[in-house]
Steps between C-alpha positions, in 0.01 A plus 500: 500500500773735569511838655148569705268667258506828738874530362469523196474894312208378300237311598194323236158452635292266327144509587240298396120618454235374700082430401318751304852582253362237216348631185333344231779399210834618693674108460456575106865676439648230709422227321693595219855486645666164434435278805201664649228285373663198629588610823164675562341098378702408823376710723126430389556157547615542864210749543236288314385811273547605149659789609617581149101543389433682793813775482429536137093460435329489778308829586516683798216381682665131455836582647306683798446200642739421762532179396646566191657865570754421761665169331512738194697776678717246640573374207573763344745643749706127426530572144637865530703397786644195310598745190648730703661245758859535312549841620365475805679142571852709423428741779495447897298839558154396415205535727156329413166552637157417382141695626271253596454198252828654326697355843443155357672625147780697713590155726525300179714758319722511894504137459278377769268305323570368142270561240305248492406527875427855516295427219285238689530711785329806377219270286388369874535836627301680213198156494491581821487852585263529191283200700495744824404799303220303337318464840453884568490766178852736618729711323767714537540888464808725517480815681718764343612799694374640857629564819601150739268570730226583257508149325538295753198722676287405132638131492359470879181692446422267175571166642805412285897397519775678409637153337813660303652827634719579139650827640491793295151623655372145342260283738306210320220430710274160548176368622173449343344647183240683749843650685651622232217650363463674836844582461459689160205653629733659800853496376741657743552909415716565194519136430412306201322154534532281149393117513735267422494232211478176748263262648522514854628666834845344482715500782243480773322320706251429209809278374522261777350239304786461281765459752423107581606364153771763489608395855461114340706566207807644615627199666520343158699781378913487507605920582836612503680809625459790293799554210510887572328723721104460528274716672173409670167686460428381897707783632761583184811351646692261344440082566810317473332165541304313251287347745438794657408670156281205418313510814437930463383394149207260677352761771573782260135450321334649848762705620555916293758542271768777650664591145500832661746324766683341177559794335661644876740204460590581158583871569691354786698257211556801373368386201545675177290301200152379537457226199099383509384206332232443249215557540658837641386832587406506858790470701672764277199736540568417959853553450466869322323584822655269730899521381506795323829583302508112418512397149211224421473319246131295382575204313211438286680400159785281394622875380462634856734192586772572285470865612571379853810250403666791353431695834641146673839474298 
């Protein structure tokens, strides 16, 4: 591994999208670089989807479903990451780190799980988170601006969880359809409330029913220690065991995402490139607020790749 990644002048951050980043069509560019289709065949056999159809024809109501959304992001964080694993391999100042389902594509890219198992991993996770949000219509909403005390005051007064805290004035709220509607109906002074393109109140309690098979299928997974540096959305720090990784990955579908407390640890890294991978956007848009003065770079083409190897020497 070398020097400890806080040594280093200039540090990478690869981050990897969570729910809600898919569109309809974005796999299409992809599968025309030589090795793509066949690797992305791979994946879809450990996931037990077409994920090929769905990345390139499916429409967006299709790929809403969390059952089909989150192996897709995953998936498509494994192909980007496996192009661009040369450059990154050849450096020891990479840091990784994944919001929400994109954890699972950051731990596989760290090394923790291998392919295939992160791939099985996240299909149980997504059947069964999309099971749990079956049982009671919930959603998600992201509340844009505001003053602390004034959202959490709104969050309170509607009924609802602040399940992600993304830092740069970004809350994403969670509860019930009714909730959120309250919430939009009240949103906190100067704030913004726009609903979120997912199917249920993810990390919270309304998840609970999906930790049992998760809980019943790590056992039967093999994690190792993470290649580089890997931070966790529990709390932002980084997890130098794979276990212990593989474990935050289970109880992670009822417990908030802190990217606000990653993106603390990456200013701390002193990190000086933000590289997001496909299908990018979001985590760019947090770190213009959130790590301001940091170059970010959305990967959403093979073109955007190349753009970032050159960056990547």
């Amino acid at each position: 591994m070398g020097r400890p990644t806080w040594w280093n002048e200039r540090v990478i951050a690869v981050v990897c999208p969570g729910q809600g980043s898919q569109k309809p069509g974005f796999l299409t560019e992809w599968l025309t670089v030589p090795g793509v289709p066949e690797h992305l065949a791979q994946l879809s056999d450990a996931a037990g989807l077409d994920l090929a159809h769905y990345g390139t024809e499916a429409d967006e109501e299709t790929i809403k479903d969390t059952a089909v959304a989150q192996p897709l992001i995953v998936a498509a964080g494994l192909v980007a990451g496996r192009l661009l694993a040369p450059q990154l391999e050849a450096r020891d100042d990479v840091v990784l780190a994944g919001h929400s389902v994109g954890e699972i594509t950051a731990a596989a890219l760290a090394g923790v799980l291998t392919e295939a198992e992160a791939m099985r991993f996240v299909r149980v996770r997504a059947t069964e988170m999309a099971r749990a949000a079956a049982a009671t219509p919930t959603g998600m909403a992201a509340v844009l601006g505001g003053k602390p005390d004034d959202v959490a005051a709104a969050l309170a007064a509607a009924g609802v969880t602040a399940a992600n805290a993304n830092g740069g004035g970004q809350v994403v709220a969670a509860g019930t359809e009714e909730q959120l509607a309250a919430l939009a109906e009240n949103p906190p002074a100067r704030a913004k409330v726009v609903k979120l393109k997912v199917a249920g109140a993810f990390h919270t309690e309304h998840m609970a029913p999906a930790l049992p098979p998760l809980r019943e299928l790590a056992p039967q997974l093999s994690p190792q220690d993470p290649r580089v540096t890997l931070l966790s959305n529990y709390d932002g720090a980084a997890v130098a065991s794979g276990t212990a990784v593989l474990d935050s990955l289970v109880e992670q579908v009822c417990r908030p995402v802190r990217w606000d407390a990653c993106m603390e640890s990456m200013a701390e890294l002193e990190v000086s490139q933000i590289v997001e991978l496909p299908p990018a956007g979001t985590l760019v848009g947090l770190a213009k607020r959130g790590l301001k003065g940091v170059p970010a770079t959305a990967v959403n083409t093979p073109e955007d790749l190349e753009t970032v190897r050159g960056t990547l020497g």
